[in-house]
PDB file of N, CA, C and O in Angstrom, chain B, residues numbered from 101:
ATOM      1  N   UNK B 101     111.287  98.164  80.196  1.00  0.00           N
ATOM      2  CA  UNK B 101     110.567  98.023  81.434  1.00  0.00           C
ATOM      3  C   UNK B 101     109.077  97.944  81.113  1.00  0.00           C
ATOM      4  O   UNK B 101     108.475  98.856  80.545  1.00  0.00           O
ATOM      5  N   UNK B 102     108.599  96.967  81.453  1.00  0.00           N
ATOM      6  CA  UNK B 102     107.006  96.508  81.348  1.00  0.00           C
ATOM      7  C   UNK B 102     106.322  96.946  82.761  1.00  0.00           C
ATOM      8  O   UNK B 102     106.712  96.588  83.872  1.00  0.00           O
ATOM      9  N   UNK B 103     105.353  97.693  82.511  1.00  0.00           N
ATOM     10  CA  UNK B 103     104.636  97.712  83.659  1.00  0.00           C
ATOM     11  C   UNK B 103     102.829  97.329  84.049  1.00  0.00           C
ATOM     12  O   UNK B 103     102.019  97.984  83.392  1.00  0.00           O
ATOM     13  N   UNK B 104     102.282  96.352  85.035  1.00  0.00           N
ATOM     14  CA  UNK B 104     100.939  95.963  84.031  1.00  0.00           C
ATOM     15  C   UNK B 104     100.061  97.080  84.470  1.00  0.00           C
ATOM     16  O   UNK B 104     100.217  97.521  85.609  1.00  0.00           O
ATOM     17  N   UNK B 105      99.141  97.590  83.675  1.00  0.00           N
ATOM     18  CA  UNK B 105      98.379  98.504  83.693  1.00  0.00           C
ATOM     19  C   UNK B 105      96.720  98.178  84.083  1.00  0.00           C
ATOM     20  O   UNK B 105      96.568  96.958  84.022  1.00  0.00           O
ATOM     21  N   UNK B 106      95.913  98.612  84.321  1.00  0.00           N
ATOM     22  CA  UNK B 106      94.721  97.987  84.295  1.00  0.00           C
ATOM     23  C   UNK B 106      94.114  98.454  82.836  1.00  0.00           C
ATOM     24  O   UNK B 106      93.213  97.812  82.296  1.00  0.00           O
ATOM     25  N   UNK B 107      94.779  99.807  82.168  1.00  0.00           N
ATOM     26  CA  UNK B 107      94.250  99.802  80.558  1.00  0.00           C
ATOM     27  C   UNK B 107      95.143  99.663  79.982  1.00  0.00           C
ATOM     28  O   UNK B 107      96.215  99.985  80.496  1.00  0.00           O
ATOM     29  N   UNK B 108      95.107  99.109  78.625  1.00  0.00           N
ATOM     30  CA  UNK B 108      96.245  98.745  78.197  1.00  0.00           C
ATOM     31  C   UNK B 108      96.546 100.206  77.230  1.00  0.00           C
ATOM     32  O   UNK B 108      97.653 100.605  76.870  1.00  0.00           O
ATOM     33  N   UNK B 109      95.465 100.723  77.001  1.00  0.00           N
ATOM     34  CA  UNK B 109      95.313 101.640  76.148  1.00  0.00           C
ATOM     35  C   UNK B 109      96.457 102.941  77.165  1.00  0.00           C
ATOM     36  O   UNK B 109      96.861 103.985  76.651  1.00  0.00           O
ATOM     37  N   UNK B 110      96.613 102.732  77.883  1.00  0.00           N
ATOM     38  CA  UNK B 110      97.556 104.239  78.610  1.00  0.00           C
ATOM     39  C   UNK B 110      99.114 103.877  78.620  1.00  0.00           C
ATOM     40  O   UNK B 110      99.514 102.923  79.287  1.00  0.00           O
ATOM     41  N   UNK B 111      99.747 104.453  78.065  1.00  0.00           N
ATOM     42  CA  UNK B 111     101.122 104.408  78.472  1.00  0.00           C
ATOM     43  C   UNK B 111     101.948 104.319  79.895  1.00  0.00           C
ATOM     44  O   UNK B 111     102.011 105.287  80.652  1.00  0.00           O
ATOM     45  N   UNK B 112     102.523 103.158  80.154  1.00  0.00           N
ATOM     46  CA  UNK B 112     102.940 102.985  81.026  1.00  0.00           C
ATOM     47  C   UNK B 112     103.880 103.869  81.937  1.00  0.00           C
ATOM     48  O   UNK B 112     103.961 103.766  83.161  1.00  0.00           O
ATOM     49  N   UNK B 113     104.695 104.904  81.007  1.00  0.00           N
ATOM     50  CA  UNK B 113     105.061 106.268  81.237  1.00  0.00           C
ATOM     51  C   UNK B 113     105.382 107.354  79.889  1.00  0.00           C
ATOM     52  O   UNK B 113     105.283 107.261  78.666  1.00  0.00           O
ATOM     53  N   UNK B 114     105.854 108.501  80.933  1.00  0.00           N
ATOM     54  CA  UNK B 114     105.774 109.708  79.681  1.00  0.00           C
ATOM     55  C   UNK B 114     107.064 109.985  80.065  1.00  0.00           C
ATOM     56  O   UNK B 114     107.561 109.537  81.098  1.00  0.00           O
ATOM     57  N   UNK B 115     107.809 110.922  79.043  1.00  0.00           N
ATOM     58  CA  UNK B 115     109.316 111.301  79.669  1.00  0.00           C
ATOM     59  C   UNK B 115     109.010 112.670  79.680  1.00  0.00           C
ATOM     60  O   UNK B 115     107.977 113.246  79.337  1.00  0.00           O
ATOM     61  N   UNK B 116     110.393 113.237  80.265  1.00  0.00           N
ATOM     62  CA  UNK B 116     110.131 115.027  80.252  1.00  0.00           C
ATOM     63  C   UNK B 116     111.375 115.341  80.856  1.00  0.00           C
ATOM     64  O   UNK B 116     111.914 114.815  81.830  1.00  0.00           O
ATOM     65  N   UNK B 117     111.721 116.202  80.192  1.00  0.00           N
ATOM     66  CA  UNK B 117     113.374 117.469  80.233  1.00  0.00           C
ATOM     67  C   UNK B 117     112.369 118.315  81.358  1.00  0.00           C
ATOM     68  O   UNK B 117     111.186 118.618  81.204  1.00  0.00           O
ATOM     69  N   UNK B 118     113.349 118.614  82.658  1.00  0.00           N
ATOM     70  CA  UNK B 118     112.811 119.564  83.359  1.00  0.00           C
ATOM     71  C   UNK B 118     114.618 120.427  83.812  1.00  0.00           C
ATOM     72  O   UNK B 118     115.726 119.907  83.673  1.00  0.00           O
ATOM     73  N   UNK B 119     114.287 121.849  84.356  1.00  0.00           N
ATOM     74  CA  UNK B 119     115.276 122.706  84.805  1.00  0.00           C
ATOM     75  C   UNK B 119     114.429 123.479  85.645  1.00  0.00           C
ATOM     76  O   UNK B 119     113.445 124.198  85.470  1.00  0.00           O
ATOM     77  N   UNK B 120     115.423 122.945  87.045  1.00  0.00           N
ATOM     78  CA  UNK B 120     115.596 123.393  88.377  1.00  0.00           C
ATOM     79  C   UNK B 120     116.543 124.733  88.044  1.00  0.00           C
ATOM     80  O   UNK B 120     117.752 124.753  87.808  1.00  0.00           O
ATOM     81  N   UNK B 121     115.804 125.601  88.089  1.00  0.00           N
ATOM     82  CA  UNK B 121     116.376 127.300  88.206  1.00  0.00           C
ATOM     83  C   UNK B 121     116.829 126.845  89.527  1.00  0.00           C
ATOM     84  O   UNK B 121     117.518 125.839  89.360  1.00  0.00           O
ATOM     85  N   UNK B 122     116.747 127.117  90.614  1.00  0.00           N
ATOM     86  CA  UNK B 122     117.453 127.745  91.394  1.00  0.00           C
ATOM     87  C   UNK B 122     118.763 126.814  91.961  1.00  0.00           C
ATOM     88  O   UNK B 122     119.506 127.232  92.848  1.00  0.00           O
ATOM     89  N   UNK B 123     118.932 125.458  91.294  1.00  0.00           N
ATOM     90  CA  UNK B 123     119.597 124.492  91.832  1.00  0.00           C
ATOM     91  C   UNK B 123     120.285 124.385  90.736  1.00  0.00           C
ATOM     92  O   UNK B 123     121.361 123.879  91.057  1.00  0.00           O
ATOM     93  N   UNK B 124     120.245 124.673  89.100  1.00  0.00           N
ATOM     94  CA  UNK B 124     120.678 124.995  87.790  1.00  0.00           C
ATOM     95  C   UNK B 124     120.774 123.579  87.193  1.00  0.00           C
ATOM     96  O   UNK B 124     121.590 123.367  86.295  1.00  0.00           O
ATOM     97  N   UNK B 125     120.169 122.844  87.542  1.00  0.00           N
ATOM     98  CA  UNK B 125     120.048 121.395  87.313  1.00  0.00           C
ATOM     99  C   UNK B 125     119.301 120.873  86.460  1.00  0.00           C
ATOM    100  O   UNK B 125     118.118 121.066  86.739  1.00  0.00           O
ATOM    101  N   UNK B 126     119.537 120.013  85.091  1.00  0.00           N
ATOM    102  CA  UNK B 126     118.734 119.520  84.206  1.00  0.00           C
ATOM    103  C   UNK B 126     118.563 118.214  84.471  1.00  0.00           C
ATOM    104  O   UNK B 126     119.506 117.479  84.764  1.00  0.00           O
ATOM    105  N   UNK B 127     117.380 117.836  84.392  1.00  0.00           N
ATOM    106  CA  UNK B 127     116.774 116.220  84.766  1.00  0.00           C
ATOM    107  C   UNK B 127     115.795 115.630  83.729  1.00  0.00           C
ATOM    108  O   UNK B 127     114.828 116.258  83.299  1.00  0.00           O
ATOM    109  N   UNK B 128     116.071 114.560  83.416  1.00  0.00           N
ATOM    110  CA  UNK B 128     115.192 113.514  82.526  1.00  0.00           C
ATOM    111  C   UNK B 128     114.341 112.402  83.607  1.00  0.00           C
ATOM    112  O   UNK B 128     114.524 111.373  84.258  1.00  0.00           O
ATOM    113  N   UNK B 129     113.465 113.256  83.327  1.00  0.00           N
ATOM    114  CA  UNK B 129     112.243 112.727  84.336  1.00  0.00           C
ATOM    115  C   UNK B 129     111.562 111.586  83.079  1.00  0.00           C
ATOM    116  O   UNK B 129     111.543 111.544  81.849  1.00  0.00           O
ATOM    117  N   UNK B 130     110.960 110.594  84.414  1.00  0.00           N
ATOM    118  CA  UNK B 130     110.110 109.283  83.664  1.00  0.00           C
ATOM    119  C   UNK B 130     109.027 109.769  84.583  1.00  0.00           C
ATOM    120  O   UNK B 130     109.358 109.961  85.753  1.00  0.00           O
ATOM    121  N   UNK B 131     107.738 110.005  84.218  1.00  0.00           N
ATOM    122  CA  UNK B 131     106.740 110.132  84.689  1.00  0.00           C
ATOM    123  C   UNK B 131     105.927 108.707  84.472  1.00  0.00           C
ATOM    124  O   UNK B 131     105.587 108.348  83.345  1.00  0.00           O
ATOM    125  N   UNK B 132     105.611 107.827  85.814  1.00  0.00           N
ATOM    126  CA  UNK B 132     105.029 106.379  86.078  1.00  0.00           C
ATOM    127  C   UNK B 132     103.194 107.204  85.818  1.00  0.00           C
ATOM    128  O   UNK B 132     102.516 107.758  86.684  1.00  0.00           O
ATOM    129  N   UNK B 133     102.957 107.057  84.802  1.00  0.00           N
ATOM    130  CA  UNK B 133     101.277 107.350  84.549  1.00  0.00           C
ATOM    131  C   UNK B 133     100.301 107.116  86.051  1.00  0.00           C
ATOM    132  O   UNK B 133      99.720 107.794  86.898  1.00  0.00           O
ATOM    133  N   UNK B 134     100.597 105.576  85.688  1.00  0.00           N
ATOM    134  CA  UNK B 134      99.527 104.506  86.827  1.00  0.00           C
ATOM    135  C   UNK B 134      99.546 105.140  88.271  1.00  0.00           C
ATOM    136  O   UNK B 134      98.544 105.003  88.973  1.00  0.00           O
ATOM    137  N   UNK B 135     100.700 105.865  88.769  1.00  0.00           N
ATOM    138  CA  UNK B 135     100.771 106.001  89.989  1.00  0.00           C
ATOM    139  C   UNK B 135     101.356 107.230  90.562  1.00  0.00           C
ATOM    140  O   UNK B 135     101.864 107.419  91.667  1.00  0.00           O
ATOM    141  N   UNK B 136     101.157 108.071  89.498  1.00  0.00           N
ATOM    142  CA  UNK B 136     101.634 109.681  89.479  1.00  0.00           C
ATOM    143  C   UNK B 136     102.911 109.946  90.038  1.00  0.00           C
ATOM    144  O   UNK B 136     103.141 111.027  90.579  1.00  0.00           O
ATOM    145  N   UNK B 137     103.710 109.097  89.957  1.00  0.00           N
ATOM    146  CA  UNK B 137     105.550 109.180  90.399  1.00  0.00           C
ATOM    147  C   UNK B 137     105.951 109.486  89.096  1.00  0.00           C
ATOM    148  O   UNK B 137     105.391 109.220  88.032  1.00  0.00           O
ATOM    149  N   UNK B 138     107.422 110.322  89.408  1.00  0.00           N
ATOM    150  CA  UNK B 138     108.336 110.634  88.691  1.00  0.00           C
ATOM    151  C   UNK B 138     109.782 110.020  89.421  1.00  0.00           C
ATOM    152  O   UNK B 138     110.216 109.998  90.572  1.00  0.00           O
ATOM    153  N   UNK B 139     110.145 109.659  88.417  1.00  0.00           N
ATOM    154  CA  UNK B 139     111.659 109.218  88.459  1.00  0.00           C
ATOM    155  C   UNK B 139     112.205 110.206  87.656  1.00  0.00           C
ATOM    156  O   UNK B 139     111.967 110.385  86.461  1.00  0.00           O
ATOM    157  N   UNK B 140     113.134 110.995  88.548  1.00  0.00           N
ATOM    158  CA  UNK B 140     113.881 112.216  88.522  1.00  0.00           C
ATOM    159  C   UNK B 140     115.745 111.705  88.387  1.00  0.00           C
ATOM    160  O   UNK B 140     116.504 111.262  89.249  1.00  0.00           O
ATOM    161  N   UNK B 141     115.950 111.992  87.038  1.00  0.00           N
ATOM    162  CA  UNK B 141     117.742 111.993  86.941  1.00  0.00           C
ATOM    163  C   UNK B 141     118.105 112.659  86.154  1.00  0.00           C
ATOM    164  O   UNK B 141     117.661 112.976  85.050  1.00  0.00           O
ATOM    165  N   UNK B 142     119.696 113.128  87.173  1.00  0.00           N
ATOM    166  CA  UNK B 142     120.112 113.931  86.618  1.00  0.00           C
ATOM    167  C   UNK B 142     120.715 114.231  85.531  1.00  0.00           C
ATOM    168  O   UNK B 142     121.347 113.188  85.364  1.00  0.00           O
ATOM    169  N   UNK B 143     120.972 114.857  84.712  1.00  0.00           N
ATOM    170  CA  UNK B 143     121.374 115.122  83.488  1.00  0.00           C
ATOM    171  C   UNK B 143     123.065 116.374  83.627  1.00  0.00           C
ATOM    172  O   UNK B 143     124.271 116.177  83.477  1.00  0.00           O
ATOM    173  N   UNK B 144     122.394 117.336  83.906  1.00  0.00           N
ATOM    174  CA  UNK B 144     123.702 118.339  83.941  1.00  0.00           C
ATOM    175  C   UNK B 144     123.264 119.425  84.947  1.00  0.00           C
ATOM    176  O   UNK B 144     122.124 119.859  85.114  1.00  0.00           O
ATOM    177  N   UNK B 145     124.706 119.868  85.754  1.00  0.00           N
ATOM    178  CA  UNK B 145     124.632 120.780  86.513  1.00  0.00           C
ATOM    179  C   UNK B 145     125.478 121.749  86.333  1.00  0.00           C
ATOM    180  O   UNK B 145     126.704 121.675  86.421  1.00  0.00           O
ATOM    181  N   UNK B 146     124.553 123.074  85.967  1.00  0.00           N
ATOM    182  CA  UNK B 146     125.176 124.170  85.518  1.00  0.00           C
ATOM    183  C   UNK B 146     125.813 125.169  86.732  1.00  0.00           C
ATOM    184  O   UNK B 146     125.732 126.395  86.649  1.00  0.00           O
ATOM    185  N   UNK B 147     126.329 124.614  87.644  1.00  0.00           N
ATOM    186  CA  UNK B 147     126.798 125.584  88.721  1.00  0.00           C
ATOM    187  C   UNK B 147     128.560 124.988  88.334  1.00  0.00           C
ATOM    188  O   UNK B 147     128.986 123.900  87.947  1.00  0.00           O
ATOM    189  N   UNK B 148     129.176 126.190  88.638  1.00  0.00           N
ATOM    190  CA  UNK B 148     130.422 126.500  87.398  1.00  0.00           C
ATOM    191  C   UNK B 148     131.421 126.340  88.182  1.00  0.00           C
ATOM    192  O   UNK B 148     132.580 126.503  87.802  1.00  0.00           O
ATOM    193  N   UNK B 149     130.993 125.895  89.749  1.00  0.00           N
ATOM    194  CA  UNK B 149     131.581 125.735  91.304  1.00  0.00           C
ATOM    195  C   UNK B 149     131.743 124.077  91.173  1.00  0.00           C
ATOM    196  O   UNK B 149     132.728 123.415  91.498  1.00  0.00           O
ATOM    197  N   UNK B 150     130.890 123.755  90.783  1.00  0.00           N
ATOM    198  CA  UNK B 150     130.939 122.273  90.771  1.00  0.00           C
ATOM    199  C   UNK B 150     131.444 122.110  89.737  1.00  0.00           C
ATOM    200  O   UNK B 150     132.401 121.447  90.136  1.00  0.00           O
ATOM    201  N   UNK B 151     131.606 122.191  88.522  1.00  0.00           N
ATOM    202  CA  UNK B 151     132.238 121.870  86.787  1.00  0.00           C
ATOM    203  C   UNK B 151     133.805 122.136  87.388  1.00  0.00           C
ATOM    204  O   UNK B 151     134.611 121.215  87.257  1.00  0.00           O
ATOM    205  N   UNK B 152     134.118 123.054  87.869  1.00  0.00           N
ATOM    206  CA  UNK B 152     135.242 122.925  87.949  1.00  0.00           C
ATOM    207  C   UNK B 152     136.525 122.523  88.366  1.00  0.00           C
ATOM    208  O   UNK B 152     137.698 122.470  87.995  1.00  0.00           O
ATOM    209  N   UNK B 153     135.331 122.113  89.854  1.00  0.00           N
ATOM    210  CA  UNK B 153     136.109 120.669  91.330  1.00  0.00           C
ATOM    211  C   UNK B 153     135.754 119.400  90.687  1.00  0.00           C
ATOM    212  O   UNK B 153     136.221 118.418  91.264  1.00  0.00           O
ATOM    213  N   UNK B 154     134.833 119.090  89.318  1.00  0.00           N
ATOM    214  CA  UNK B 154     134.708 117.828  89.206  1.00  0.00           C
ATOM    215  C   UNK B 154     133.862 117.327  90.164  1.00  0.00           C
ATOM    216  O   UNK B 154     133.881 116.112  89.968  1.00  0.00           O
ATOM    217  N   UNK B 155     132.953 117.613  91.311  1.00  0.00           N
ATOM    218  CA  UNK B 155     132.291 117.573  91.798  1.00  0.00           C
ATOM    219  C   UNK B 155     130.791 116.703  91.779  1.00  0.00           C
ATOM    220  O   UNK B 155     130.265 116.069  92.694  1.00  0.00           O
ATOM    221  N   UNK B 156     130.280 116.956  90.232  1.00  0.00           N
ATOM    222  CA  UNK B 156     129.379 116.572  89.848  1.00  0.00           C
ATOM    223  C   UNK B 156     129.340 115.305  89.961  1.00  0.00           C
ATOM    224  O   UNK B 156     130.270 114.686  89.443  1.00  0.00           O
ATOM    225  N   UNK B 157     128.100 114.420  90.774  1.00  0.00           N
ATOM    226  CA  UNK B 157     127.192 113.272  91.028  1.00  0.00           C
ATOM    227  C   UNK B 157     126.169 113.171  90.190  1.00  0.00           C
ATOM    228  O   UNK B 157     125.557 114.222  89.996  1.00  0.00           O
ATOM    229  N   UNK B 158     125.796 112.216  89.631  1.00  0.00           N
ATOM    230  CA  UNK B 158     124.509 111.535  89.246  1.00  0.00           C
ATOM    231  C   UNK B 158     123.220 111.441  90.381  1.00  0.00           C
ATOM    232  O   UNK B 158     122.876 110.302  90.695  1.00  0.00           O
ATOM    233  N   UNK B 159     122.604 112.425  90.914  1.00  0.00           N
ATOM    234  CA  UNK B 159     121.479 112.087  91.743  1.00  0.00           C
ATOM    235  C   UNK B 159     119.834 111.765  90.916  1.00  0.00           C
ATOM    236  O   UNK B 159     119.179 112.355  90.057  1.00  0.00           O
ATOM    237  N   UNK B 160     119.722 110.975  91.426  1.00  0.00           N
ATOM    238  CA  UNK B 160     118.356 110.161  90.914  1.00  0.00           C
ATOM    239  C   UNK B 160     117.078 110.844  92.214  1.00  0.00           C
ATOM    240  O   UNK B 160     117.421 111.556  93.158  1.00  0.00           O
ATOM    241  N   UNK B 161     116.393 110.637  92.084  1.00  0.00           N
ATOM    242  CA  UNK B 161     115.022 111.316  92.856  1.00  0.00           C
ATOM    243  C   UNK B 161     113.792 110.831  92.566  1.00  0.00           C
ATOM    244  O   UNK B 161     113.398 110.904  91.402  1.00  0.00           O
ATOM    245  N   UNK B 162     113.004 110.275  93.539  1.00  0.00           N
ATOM    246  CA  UNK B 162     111.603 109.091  93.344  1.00  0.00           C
ATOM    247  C   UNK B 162     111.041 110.299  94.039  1.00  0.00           C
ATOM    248  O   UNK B 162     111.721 110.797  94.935  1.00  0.00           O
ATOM    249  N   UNK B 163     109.740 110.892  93.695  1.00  0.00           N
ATOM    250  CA  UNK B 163     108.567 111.838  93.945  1.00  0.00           C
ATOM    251  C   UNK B 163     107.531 112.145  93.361  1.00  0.00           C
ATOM    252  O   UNK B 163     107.355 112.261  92.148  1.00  0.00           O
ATOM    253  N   UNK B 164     106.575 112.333  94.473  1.00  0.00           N
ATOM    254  CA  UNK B 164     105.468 112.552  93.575  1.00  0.00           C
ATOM    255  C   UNK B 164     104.947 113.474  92.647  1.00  0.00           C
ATOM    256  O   UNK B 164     104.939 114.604  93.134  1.00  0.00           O
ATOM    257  N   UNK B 165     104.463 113.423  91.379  1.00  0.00           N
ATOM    258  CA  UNK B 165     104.541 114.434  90.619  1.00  0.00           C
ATOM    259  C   UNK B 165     103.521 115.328  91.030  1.00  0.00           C
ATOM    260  O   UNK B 165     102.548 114.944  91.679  1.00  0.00           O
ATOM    261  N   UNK B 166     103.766 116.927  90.555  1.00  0.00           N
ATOM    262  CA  UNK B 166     103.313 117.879  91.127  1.00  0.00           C
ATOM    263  C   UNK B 166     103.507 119.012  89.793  1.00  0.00           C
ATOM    264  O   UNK B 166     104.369 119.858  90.031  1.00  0.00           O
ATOM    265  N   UNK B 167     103.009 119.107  88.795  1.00  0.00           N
ATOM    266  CA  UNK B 167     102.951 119.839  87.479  1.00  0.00           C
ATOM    267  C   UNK B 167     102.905 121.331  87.435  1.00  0.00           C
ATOM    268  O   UNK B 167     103.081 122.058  86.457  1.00  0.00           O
ATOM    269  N   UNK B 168     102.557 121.756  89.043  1.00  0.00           N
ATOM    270  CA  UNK B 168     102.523 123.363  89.519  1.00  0.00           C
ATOM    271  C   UNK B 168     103.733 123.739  90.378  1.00  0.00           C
ATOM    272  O   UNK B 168     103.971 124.769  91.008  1.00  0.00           O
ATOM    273  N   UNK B 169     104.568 122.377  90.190  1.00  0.00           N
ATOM    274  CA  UNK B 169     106.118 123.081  90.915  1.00  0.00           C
ATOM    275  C   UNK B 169     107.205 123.528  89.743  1.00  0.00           C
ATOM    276  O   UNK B 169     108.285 123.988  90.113  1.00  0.00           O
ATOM    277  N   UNK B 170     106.873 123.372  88.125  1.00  0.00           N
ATOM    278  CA  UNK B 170     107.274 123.171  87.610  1.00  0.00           C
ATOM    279  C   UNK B 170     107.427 124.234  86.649  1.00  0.00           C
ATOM    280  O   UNK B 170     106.533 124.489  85.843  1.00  0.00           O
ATOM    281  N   UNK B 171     108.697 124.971  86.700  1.00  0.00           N
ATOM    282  CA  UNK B 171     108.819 126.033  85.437  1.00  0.00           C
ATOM    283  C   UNK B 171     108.887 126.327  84.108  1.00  0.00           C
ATOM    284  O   UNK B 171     108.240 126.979  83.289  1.00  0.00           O
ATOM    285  N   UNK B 172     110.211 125.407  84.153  1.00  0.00           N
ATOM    286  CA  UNK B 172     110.435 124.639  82.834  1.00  0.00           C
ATOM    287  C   UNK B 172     110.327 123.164  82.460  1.00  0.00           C
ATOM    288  O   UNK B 172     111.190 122.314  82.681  1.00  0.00           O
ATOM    289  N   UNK B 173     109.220 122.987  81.898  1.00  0.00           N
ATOM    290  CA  UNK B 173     109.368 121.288  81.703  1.00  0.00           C
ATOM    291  C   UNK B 173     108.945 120.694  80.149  1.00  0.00           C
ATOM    292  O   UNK B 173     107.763 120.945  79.913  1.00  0.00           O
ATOM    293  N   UNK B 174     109.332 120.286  79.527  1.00  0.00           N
ATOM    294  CA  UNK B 174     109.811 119.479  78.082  1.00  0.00           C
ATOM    295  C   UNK B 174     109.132 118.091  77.653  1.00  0.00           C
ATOM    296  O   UNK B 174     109.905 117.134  77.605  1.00  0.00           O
ATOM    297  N   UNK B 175     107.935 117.883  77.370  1.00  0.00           N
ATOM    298  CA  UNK B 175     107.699 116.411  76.963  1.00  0.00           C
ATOM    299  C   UNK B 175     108.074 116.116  75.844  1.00  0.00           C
ATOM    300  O   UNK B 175     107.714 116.775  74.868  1.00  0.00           O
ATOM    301  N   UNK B 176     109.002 114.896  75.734  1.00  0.00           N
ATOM    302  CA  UNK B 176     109.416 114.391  74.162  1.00  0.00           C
ATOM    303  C   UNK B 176     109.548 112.534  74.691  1.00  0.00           C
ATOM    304  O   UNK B 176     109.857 111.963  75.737  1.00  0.00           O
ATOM    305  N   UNK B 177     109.174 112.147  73.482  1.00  0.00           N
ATOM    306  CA  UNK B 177     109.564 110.264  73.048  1.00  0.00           C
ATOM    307  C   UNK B 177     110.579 109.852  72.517  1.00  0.00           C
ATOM    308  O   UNK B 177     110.714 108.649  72.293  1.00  0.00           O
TER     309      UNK B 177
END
């Protein structure tokens, strides 16, 4: 995914492992630099209610990023 930038010098995005404590949810967030969005997906849900009905969905999530809602969060390339 190409995105045009007005510098070329900035990365078009950053990634990041985040965990939703109270929802027990791990997400591989794409943080969009240019326009302070995160593209939020899901990864794994540790509620042991859902693992076991098979339950578990793939939810995706477009929002704006907010770095002080954030407990646990992971930057890696």
């Amino acid at each position: 995914m190409k995105m045009l930038l007005k510098d070329p010098e900035i990365e078009p995005y950053k990634m990041y492992l985040d965990f939703d404590s109270i929802e027990k949810i791990f997400y591989h967030n794409l943080y969009f630099v240019e326009n302070t969005f995160t593209l939020k997906i899901e990864l794994t849900h540790l509620s042991k209610k859902d693992v076991k009905k098979n339950k578990i969905k793939q939810n995706i999530k477009y929002e704006k990023f907010d770095l002080t809602k954030y407990t646990y969060i992971l930057h890696f390339e």
